[in-house]
N, C-alpha and C positions, 0 to 999 in steps of 0.2 A: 901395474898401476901404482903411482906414489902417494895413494892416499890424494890428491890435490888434483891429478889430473891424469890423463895418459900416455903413455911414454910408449913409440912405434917401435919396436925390438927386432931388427935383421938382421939374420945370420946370415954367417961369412962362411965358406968351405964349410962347412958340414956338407957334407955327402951322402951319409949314411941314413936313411929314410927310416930306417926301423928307428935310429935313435930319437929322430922326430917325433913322430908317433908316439914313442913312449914316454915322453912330455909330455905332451896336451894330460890337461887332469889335473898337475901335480904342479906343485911350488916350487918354484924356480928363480933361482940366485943367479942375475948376470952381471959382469963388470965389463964397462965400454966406455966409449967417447959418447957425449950427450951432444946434439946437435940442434938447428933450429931448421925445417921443412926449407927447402930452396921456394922463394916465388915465382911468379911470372914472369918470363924474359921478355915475351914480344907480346903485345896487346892481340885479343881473343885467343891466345893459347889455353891452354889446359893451366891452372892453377894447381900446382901440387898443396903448398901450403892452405887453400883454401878448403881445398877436399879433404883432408885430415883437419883443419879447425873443424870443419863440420862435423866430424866424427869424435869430437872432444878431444883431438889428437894434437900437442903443440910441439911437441919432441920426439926426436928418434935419438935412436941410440945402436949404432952399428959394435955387432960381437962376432966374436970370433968362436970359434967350438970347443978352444981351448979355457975360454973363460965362462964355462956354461954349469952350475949346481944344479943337479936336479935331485929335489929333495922328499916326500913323504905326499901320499896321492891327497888331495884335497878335493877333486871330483868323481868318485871312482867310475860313474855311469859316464861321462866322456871319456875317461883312460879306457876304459873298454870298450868302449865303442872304437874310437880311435886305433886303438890294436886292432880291434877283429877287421877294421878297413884296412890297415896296415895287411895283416897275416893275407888276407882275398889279396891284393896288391901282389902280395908274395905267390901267392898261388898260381893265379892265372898270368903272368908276367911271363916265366919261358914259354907260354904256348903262343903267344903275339910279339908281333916285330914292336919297335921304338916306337913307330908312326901308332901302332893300330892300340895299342898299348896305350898311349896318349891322348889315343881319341876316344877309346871305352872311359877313360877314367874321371876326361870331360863331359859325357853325355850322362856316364848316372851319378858322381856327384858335385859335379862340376869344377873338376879339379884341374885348374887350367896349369900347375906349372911345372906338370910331366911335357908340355908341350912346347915344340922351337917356334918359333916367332914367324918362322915365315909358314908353319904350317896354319898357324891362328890369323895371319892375314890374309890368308888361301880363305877362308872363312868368312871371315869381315869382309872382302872382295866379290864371295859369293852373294852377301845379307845372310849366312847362314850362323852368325856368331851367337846369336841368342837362344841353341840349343845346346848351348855350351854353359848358359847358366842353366842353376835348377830353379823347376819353377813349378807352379799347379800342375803344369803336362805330364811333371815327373811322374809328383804324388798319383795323379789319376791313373796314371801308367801301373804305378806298384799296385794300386787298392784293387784295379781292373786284375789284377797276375793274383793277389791274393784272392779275389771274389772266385777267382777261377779256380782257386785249390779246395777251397771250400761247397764247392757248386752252387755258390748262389747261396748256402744257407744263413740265415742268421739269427742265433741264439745269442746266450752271455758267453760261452767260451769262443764262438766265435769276433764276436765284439772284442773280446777281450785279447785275445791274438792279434784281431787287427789292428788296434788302438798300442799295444805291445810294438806289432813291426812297424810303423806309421812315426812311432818316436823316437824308435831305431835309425831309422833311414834318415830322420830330419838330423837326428846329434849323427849322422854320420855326414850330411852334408853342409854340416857346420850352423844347424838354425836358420838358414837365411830365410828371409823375414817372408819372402815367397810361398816357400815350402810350410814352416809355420802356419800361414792364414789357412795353406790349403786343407793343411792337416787336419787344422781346428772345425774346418765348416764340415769335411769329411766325418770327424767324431761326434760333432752334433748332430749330423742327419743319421749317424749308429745309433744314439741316444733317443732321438727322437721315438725311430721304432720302438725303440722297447717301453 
């Protein structure tokens, strides 16, 4: 962010996923080319530049790995998040193939770009692409796995674990505005109870 507006940041060859990860959180120095969004080539196509105006986005700015500072954490609860999604990623990764590895990583936190392009339009092809975002299904999905570890009980420790993994999983699936609302109505109907 330049203070003024947003500026889209892609990296170039980086390869290395842990170093990814261990960004997010933390202030970050880049030097690149500054660019302007390409437009619309042929009429009803997809608008690149319009979908990032919308998102307060008027530039990009393409970097390479080599011109990459990363400096002193400024959000420690996303850098740790982030790792701990990272380290899981590292984990369970030699026990699945590329494909199946790609598609666990889509389904819980919808992390499309472990995946090759023709397997996501095997997807889009099906109608089955919208289990590739996260969304309320997720959330309901975790709250149902925690309700289950707890038997159904609900106290304040247990509230307070759920509402603990609930904000875990949303910074681990990047916020999206989905999982958020879902979150939020789940925590009030904890609240409510008590």
């Amino acid at each position: 962010n330049t203070g003024r507006e947003k500026v889209l940041v892609r990296l170039k060859g980086v390869d290395d996923e842990k170093a990814l990860y261990n960004l997010s959180g933390r202030q970050v120095t880049v030097t690149g080319e500054v660019s302007i969004p390409s437009k619309r080539t042929n009429p009803g196509c997809f608008d690149y530049q319009l979908y990032l105006k919308g998102q307060g986005i008027y530039t990009i700015m393409d970097v390479s790995r080599f011109r990459i500072t990363a400096g002193k954490v400024v959000r420690p609860i996303t850098h740790l998040m982030c790792s701990l999604k990272g380290q899981f990623y590292d984990l369970v990764r030699p026990f699945m193939s590329d494909t199946d590895f790609s598609i666990m990583a889509g389904l819980l936190f919808g992390d499309k770009a472990y995946m090759d392009d023709d397997l996501y339009e095997q997807f889009q092809t099906n109608g089955i692409a919208h289990v590739l975002a996260v969304s309320g299904l997720h959330v309901g999905l975790m709250y149902s796995i925690i309700l289950k570890l707890f038997n159904g009980r609900q106290n304040y420790f247990t509230t307070t674990a759920t509402i603990l993994c609930l904000y875990c999983y949303a910074a681990m699936s990047g916020f999206s505005v989905s999982v958020l609302r879902a979150s939020i109505m789940i925590i009030l109907n904890l609240l409510a109870f008590h």
